[in-house]
C-alpha positions in Angstrom: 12.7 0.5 -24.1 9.2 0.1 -25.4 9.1 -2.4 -28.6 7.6 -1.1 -31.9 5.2 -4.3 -31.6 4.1 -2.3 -28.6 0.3 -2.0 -29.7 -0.1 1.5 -28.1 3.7 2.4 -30.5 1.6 0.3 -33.4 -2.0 2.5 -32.9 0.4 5.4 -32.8 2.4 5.0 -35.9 -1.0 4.7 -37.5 -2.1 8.1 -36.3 1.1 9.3 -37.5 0.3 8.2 -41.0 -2.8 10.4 -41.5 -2.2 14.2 -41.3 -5.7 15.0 -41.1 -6.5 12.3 -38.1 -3.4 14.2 -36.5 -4.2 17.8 -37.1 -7.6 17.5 -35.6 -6.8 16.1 -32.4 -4.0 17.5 -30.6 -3.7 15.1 -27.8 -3.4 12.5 -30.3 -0.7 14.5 -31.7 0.8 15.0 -28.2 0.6 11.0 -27.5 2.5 10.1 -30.2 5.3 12.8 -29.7 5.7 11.4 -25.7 5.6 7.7 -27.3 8.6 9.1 -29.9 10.5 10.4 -26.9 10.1 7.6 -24.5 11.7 5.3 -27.5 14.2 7.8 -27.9 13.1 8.4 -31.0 14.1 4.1 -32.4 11.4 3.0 -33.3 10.1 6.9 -36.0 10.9 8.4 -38.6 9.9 11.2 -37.2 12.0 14.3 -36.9 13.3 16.3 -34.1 11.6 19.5 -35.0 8.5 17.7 -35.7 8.7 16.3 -32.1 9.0 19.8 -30.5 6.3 21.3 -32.2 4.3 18.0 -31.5 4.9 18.3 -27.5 2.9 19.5 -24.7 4.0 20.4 -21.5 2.2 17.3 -20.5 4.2 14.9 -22.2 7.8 16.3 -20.9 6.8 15.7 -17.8 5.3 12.2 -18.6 8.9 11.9 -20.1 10.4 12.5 -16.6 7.8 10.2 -14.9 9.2 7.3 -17.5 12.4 7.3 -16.6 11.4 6.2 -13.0 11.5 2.9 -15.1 15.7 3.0 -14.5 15.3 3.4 -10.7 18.1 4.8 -9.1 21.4 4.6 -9.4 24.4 5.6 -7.4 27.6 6.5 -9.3 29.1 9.5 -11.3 30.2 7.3 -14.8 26.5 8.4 -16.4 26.4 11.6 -15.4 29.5 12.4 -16.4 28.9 10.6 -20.0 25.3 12.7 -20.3 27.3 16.1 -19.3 30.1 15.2 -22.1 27.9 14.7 -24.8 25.5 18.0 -23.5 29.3 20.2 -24.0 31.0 19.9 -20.4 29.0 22.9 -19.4 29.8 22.2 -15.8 33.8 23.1 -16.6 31.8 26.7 -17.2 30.0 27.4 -15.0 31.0 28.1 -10.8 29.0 26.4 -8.0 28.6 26.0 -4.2 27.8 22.7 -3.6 25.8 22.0 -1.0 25.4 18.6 1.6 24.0 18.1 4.7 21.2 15.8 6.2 19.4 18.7 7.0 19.4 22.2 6.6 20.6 22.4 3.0 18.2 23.4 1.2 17.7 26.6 3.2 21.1 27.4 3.2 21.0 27.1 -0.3 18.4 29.3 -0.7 20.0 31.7 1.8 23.1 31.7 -0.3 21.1 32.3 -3.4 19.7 35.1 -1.9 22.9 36.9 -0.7 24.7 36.6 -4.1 21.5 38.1 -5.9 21.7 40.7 -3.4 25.4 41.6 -4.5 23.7 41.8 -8.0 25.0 38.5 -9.3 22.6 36.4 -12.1 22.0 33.0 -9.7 21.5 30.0 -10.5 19.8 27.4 -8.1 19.2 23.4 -8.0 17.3 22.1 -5.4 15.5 18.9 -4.5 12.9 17.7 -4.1 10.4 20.2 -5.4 6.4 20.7 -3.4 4.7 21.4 -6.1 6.0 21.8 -9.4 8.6 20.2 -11.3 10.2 23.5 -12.2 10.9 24.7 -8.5 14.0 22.2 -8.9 16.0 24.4 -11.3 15.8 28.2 -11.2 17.6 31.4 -11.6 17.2 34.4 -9.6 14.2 32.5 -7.9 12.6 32.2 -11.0 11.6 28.7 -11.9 12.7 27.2 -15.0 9.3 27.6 -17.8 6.9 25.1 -19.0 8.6 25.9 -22.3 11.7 25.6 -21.5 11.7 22.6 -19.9 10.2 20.9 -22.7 12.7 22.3 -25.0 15.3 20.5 -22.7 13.4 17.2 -22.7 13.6 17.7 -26.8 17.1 18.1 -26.6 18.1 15.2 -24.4 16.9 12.7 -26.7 19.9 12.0 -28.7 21.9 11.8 -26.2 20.2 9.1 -24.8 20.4 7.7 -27.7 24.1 6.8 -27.1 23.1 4.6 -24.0 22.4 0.9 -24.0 18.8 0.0 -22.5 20.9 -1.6 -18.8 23.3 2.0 -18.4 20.2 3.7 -19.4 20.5 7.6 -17.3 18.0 7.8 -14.5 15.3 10.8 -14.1 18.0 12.4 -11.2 21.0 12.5 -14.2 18.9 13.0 -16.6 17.5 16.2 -15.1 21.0 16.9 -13.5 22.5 17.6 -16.9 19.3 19.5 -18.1 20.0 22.1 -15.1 23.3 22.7 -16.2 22.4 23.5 -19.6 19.4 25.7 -18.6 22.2 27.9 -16.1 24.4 28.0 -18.9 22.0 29.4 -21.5 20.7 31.6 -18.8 24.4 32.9 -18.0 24.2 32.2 -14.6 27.1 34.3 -12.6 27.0 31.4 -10.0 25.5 28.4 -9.3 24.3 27.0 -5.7 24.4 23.0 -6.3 22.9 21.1 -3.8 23.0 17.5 -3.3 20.4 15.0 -4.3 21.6 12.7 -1.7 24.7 11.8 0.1 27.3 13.4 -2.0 30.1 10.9 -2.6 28.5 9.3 -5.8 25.8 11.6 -5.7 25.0 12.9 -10.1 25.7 16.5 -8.6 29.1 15.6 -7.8 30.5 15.8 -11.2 31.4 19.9 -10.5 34.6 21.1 -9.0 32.9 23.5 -7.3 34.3 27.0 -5.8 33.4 25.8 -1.8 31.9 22.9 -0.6 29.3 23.0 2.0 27.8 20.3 5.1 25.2 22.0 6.6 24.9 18.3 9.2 25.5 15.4 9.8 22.5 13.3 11.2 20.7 10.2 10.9 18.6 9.5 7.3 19.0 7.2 4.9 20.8 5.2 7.0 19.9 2.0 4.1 21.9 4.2 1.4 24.4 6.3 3.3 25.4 3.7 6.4 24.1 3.0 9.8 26.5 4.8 11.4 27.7 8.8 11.9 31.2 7.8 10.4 29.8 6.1 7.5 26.9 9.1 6.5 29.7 11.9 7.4 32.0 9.9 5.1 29.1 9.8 1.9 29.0 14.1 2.7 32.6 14.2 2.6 32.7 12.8 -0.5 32.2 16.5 -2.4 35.2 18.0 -0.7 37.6 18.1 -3.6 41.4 19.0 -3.6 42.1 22.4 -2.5 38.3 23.5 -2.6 37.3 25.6 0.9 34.7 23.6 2.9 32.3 25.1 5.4 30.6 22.7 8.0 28.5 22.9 10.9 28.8 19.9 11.7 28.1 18.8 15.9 29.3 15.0 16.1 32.6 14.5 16.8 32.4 11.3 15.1 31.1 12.8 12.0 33.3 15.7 12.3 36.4 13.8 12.3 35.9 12.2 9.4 35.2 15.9 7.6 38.7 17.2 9.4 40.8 14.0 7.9 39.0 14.2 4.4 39.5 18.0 4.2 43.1 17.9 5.3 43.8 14.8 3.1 42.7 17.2 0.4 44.6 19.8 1.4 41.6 21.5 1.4 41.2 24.4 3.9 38.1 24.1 6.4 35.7 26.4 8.4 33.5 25.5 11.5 30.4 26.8 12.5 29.5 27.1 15.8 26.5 28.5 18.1 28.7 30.6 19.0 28.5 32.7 15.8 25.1 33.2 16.0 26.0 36.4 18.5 28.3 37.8 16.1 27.5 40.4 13.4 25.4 40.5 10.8 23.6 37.7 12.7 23.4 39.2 16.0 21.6 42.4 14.7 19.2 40.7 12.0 15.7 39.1 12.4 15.4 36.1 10.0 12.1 35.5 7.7 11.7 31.6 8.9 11.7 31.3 12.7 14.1 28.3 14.5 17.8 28.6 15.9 18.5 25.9 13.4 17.9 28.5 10.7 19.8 30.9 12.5 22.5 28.6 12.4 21.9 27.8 8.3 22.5 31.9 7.8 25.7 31.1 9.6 26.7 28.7 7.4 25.6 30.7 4.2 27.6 33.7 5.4 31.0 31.5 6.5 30.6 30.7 3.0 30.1 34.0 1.7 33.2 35.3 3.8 35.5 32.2 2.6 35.0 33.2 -1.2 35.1 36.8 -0.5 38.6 36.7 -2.7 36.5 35.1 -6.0 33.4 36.6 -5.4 33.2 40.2 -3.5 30.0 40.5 -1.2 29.9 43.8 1.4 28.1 43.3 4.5 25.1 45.0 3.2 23.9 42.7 0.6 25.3 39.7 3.0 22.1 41.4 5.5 19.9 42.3 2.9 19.7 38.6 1.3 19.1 37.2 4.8 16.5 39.2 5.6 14.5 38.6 2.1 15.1 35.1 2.4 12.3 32.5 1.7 12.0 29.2 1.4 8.3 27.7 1.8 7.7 25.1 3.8 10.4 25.2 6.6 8.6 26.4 9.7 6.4 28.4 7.2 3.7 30.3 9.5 0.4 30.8 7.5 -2.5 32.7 8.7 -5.6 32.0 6.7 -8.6 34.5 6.3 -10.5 32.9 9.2 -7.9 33.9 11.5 -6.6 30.1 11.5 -2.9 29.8 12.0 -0.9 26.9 10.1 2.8 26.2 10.5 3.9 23.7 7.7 7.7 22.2 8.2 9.3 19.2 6.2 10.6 17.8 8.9 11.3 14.1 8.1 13.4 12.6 10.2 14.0 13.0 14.3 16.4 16.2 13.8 13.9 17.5 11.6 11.4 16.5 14.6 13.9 17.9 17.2 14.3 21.5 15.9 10.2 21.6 15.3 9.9 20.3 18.8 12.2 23.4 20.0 10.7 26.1 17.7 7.0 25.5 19.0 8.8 25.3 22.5 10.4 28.5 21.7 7.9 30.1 20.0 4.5 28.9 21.1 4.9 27.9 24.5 1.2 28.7 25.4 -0.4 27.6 22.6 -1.8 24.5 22.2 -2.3 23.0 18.4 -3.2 20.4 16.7 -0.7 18.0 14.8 -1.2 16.8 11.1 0.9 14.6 10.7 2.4 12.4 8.0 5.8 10.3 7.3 7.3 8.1 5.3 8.0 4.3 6.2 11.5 4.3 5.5 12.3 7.0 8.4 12.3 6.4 12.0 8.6 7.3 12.7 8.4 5.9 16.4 11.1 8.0 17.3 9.6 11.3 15.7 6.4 10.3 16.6 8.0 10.2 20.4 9.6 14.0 19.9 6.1 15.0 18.5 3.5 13.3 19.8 3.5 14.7 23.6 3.4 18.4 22.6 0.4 18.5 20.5 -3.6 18.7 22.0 -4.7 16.7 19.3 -3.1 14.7 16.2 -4.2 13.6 13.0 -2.6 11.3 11.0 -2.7 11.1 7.0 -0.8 9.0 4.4 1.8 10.5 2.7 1.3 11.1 -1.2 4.0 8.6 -1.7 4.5 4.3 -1.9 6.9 4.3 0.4 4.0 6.3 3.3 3.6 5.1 6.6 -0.1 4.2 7.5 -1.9 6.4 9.6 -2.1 3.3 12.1 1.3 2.7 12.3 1.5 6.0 13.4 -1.3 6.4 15.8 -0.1 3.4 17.6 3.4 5.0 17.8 1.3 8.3 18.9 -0.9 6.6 21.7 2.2 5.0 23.4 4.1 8.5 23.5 1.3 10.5 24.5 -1.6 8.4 26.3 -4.0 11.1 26.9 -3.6 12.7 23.2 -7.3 12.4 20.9 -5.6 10.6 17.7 -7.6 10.0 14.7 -6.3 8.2 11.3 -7.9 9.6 8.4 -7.2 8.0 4.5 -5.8 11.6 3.0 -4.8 15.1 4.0 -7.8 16.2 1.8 -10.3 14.0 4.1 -8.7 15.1 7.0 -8.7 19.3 6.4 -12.5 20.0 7.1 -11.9 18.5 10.6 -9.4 21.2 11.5 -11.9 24.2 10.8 -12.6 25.0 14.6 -8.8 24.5 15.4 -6.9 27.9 15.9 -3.5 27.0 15.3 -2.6 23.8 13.1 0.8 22.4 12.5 1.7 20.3 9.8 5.0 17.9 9.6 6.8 15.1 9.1 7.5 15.1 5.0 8.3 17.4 2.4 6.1 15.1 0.4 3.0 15.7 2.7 3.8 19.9 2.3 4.0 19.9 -1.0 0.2 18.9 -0.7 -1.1 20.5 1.7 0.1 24.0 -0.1 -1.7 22.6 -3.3 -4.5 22.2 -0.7 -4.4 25.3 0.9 -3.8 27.5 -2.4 -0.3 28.6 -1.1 1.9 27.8 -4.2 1.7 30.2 -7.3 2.2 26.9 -9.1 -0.4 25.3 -11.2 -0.9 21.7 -9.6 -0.1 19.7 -12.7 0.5 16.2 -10.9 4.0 16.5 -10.2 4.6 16.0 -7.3 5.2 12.5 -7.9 8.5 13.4 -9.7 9.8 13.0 -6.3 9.3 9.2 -5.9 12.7 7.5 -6.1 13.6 3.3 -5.5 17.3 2.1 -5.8 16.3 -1.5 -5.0 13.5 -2.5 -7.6 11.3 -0.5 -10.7 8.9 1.7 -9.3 5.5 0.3 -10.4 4.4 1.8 -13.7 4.0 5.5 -13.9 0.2 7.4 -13.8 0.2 9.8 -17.3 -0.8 13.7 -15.2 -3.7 15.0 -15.5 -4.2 16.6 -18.6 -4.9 20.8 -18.7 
């Protein structure tokens, strides 16, 4: 909580005091309304319609950047305080909620898409987003307004209010309860929830959902969710809830074990996707928009899921085909070609499954072709071993930071590169934006290794119909220490 001694709060409250001073500089105007809202409004006398017509855009999102301050926190007890005081909206509304180390957030998006195609209003919370805040939270693949979303950060405030500084919520609740009250304004028929991360005391997993979903289980996050299959499967299983359907596809017989014993337990009923479903209709007679038998085998899950609520919500065949085929979701083995006649696959794969099921669908796919690797990862995910799945398939590599503190250094991973493939050109470079003019002659580029590194590269390459705005760093998350303090976006 920032003092009212603070000296910026002090020059601030001065500003406030003169009318004229304020009404002829609106960023001035702006500051002070972020300041009001990052003291949840203690420390003014200012009111709250005052604030809302004092905000910009800008200073919501500065207000989401601040509350990076409270780190991260695993539990439900905040969340579920911050949904009771926004109304319980979550006791209104239905979701799918949706696990899985990989994989979920294009099954989401595939489920999304079916249920619009049956003509339902649906709502959709995904992390984390590439390039805009707003792609977190949207309804019928509409992300949530600029307007909007300042309107929410307006509204949170006096509910914060009723924290003490230590229980304070963190940016994931915080924006966690604004998504439900944006679905419920917008009427949403349904709701496709996914995960944050884990699931077990995960802020999403404050919904009794109508089906639960684990797309996986895999290795990530091994320093949250456990070192083992057992222990991640058993973070996942943490959403099944007490006579709610699950859908898995998951492979390891460890992992699925402890999904079987949970569900049972629960008495709730389970369904298993397999390969094998991949040859049955509609799958057998549809092409998919995003290439990869791993997102063949997400559209199995999305439809499993579609079938097992076919009693609450009634979706024919047609729409089930339909949705899949108009399915997109940027960024997962997205294939671009640019005006030159360039070629650029981009894929968030961030951890060695994500590396496997790239590794397969350039196998698959390009078998001829050889490309050359940008690649980028973070420090907390096994980068020797994707670097060793990688790293031998690619004619050249270049290695960039990741837009992130937590990025491994392009050295790190060019030593990790050399060892796996000896005969490979490798070249460090200090960003993806130093390293782009060097790929002009290259006919087919591939891009990998973080969500955080696509996001960029589509702000690069002009791909997003967002306006880059410097969000991007929304997605930067620590549950051991306070992030270091917060750079104020760019202002438009």
């Amino acid at each position: 909580m920032i003092s009212f001694n603070h000296p910026l709060v002090l020059k601030l409250h001065l500003l406030k005091q003169s009318k004229i001073h304020l009404q002829g500089f609106p960023a001035s105007r702006s500051l002070f309304a972020h300041f009001c809202l990052l003291s949840n409004l203690r420390h003014s006398t200012i009111g709250y319609h005052e604030i809302v017509e004092l905000m910009m855009y800008t200073d919501a999102i500065q207000f989401l950047y601040d509350l990076r301050w409270f780190g991260t926190k695993f539990g439900l007890d905040n969340t579920f305080k911050l949904a009771a005081l926004a109304g319980n909206l979550h006791r209104r509304l239905r979701f799918i909620h949706v696990a899985g180390t990989n994989g979920k957030g294009s099954t989401c998006a595939m489920l999304q898409s079916i249920y619009r195609a049956a003509g339902l209003r649906v709502g959709l919370f995904t992390s984390p987003h590439l390039v805009a805040f707003g792609e977190r939270i949207q309804v019928n693949r509409q992300p949530i307004s600029e307007t909007e979303i300042v309107r929410l950060v307006v509204e949170m405030q006096p509910l914060l209010k009723e924290f003490p500084a230590e229980q304070h919520p963190t940016f994931f609740e915080v924006v966690t309860v604004m998504a439900l009250r944006h679905f419920a304004a917008q009427k949403c028929d349904v709701v496709i929830w996914e995960t944050g991360l884990g699931g077990r005391l995960d802020a999403t997993n404050i919904v009794t959902p109508l089906a639960s979903v684990i797309t996986n289980v895999q290795y990530d996050h091994q320093n949250w969710l456990g070192e083992t299959l057992e222990t991640i499967a058993s973070e996942k299983a943490g959403i099944i809830k007490p006579e709610v359907s699950v859908v898995t596809a998951a492979e390891a017989p460890e992992a699925l074990k402890v999904i079987e014993e949970t569900a049972r337990k629960k008495n709730a009923p389970l369904g298993i996707v397999t390969l094998s479903q991949l040859k049955r209709p509609p799958l057998d007679g549809i092409q998919l928009p995003r290439l990869g038998q791993h997102q063949r085998l997400n559209a199995a899950v999305a439809v499993a899921t579609v079938r097992a609520l076919a009693s609450q919500i009634a979706v024919d065949d047609e729409a089930i085909r339909t949705g899949l085929c108009r399915c997109q979701w940027p960024g997962r083995l997205q294939l671009v070609t640019r005006p030159s006649g360039q070629r650029v696959l981009l894929d968030g794969a961030h951890n060695v499954a994500g590396a496997e099921s790239l590794a397969t669908a350039l196998k698959q796919y390009f078998p001829e072709v050889g490309f050359t690797l940008v690649l980028g990862i973070l420090s907390d995910k096994d980068w020797p071993g994707m670097c060793g799945i990688l790293a031998p398939l690619s004619a050249r590599i270049m290695l960039v930071p990741v837009p992130s503190e937590r990025s491994a250094t392009p050295q790190e991973l060019g030593d990790a590169c050399r060892r796996a493939n000896p005969a490979v050109r490798v070249a460090e470079y200090s960003s993806l934006g130093e390293a782009w003019p060097d790929t002009a002659q290259d006919e087919f580029v591939v891009i990998a290794g973080s969500l955080y590194l696509i996001g960029e590269a589509m702000e690069l390459l002009q791909l997003s119909a967002a306006r880059p705005n410097g969000e991007r760093g929304l997605n930067e998350w620590d549950g051991t220490r306070q992030p270091a303090e917060p750079t104020l976006p760019a202002t438009r």
